[in-house]
N, CA and C atoms as a LAMMPS dump frame, in Angstrom:
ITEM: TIMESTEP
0
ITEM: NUMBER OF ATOMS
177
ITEM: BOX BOUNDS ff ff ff
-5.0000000000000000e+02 5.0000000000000000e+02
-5.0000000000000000e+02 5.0000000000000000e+02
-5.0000000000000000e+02 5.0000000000000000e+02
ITEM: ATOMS id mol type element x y z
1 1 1 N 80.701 156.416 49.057
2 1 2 C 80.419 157.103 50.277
3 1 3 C 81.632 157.798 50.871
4 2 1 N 82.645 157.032 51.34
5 2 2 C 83.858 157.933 51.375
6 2 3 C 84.444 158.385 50.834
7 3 1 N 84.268 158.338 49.69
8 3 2 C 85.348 159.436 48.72
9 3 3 C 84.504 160.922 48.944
10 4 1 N 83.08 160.838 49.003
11 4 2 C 81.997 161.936 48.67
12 4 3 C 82.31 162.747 50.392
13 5 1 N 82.803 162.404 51.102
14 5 2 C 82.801 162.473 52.465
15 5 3 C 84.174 163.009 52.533
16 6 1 N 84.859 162.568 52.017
17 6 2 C 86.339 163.164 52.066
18 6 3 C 86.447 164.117 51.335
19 7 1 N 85.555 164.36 49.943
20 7 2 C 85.222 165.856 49.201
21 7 3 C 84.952 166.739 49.614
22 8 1 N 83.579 166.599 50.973
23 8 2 C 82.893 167.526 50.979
24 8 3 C 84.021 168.032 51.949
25 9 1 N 84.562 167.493 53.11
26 9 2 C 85.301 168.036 54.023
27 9 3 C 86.45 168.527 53.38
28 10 1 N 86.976 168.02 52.18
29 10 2 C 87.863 169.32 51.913
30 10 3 C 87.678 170.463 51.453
31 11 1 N 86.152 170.389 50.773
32 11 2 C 86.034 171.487 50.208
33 11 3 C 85.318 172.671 51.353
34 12 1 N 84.574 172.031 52.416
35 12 2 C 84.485 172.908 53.975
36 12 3 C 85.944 173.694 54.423
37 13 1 N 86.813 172.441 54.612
38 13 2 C 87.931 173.018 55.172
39 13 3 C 88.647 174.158 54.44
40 14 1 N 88.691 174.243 52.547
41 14 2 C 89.315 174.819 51.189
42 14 3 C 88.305 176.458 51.506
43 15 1 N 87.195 176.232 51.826
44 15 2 C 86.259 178.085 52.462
45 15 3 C 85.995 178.252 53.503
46 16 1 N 86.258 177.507 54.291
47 16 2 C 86.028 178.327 56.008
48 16 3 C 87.432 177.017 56.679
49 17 1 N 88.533 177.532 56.49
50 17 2 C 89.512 176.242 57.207
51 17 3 C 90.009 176.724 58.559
52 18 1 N 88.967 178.01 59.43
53 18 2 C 89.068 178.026 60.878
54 18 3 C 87.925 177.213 61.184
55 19 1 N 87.264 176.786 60.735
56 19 2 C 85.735 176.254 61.648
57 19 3 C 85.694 174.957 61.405
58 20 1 N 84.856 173.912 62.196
59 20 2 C 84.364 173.039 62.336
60 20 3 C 83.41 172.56 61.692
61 21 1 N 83.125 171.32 61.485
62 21 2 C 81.856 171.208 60.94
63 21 3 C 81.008 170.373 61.098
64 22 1 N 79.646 171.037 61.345
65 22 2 C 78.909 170.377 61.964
66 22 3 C 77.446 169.484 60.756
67 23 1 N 77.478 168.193 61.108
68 23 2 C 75.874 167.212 60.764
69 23 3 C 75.269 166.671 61.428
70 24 1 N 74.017 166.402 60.536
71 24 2 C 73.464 165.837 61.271
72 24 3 C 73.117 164.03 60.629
73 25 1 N 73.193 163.867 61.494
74 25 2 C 73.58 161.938 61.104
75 25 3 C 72.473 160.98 61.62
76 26 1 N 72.253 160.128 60.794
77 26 2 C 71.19 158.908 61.011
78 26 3 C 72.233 158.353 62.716
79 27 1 N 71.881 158.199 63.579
80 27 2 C 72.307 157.705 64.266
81 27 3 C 73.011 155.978 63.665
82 28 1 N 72.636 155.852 63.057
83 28 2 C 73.125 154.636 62.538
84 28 3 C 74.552 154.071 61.863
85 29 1 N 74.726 155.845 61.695
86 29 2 C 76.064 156.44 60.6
87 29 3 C 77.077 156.523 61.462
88 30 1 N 76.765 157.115 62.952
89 30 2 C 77.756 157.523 64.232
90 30 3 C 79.317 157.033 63.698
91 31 1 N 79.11 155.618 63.29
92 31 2 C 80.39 154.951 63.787
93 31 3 C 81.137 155.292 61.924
94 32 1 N 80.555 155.437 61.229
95 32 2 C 81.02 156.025 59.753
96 32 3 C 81.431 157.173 59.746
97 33 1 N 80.862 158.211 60.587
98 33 2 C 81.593 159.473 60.226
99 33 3 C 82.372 159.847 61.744
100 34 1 N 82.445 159.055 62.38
101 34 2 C 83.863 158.916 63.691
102 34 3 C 85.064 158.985 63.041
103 35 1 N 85.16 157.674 61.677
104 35 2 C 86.135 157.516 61.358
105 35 3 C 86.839 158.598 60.46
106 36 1 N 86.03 159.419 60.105
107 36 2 C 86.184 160.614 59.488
108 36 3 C 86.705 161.794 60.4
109 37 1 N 86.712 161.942 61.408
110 37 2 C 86.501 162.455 62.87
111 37 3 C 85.648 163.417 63.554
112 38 1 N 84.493 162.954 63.347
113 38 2 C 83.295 163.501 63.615
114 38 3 C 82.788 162.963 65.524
115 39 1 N 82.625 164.191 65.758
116 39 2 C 81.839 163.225 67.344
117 39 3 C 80.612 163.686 67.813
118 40 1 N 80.339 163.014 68.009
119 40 2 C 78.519 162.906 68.828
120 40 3 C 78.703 164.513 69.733
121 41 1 N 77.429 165.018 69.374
122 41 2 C 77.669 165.978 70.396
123 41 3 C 75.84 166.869 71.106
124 42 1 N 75.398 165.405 70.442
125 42 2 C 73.828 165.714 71.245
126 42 3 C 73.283 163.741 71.597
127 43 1 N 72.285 164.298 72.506
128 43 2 C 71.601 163.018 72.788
129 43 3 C 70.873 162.283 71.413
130 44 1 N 70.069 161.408 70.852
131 44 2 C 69.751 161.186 70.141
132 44 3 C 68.249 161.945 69.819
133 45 1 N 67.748 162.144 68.778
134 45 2 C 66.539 162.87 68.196
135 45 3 C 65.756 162.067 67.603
136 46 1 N 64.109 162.247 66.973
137 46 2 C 63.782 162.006 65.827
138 46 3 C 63.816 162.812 64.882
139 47 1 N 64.29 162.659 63.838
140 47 2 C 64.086 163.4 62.466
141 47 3 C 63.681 162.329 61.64
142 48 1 N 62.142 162.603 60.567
143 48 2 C 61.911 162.041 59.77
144 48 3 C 61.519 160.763 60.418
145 49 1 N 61.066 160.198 61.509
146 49 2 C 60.646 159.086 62.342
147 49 3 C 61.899 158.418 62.146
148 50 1 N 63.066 159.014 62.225
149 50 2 C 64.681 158.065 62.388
150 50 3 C 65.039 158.735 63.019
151 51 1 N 66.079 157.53 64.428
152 51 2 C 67.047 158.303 65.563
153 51 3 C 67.968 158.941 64.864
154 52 1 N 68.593 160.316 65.199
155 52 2 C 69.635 161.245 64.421
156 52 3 C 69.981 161.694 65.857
157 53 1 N 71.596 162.211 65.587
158 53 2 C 72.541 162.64 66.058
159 53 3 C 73.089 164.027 65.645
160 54 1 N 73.283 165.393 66.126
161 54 2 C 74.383 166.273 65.838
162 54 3 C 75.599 165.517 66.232
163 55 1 N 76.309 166.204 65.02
164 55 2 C 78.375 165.095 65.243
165 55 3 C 78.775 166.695 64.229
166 56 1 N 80.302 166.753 65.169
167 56 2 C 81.159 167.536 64.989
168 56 3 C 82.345 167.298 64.54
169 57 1 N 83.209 167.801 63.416
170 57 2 C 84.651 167.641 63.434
171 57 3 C 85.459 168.911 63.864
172 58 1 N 85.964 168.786 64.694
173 58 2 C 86.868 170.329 65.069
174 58 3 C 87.564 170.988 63.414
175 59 1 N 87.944 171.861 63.283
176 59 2 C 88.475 172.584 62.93
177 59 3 C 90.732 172.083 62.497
């Protein structure tokens, strides 16, 4: 899981390394991709009858 997580963000950052990037997350994940530095940046949703979150990493 984190290695695949630390890929994808380099390879985001390696074609667009002005922008941010934005997912969308099982609310359950919140505290997994924090540590990555991702932050909450909506109230919670349903998607798929599971609470989900938009989470951001700046740029």
């Amino acid at each position: 899981g984190r290695a695949v997580v630390n890929r994808a963000i380099e390879i985001c950052q390696d074609i667009w390394p002005s922008e941010g990037i934005r997912i969308s997350s099982q609310q359950r994940l919140e505290n997994f991709y924090r540590e990555f530095g991702f932050n909450t940046v909506s109230t919670p949703y349903l998607e798929d009858g599971l609470p989900h979150v938009e989470m951001v990493r700046p740029a």
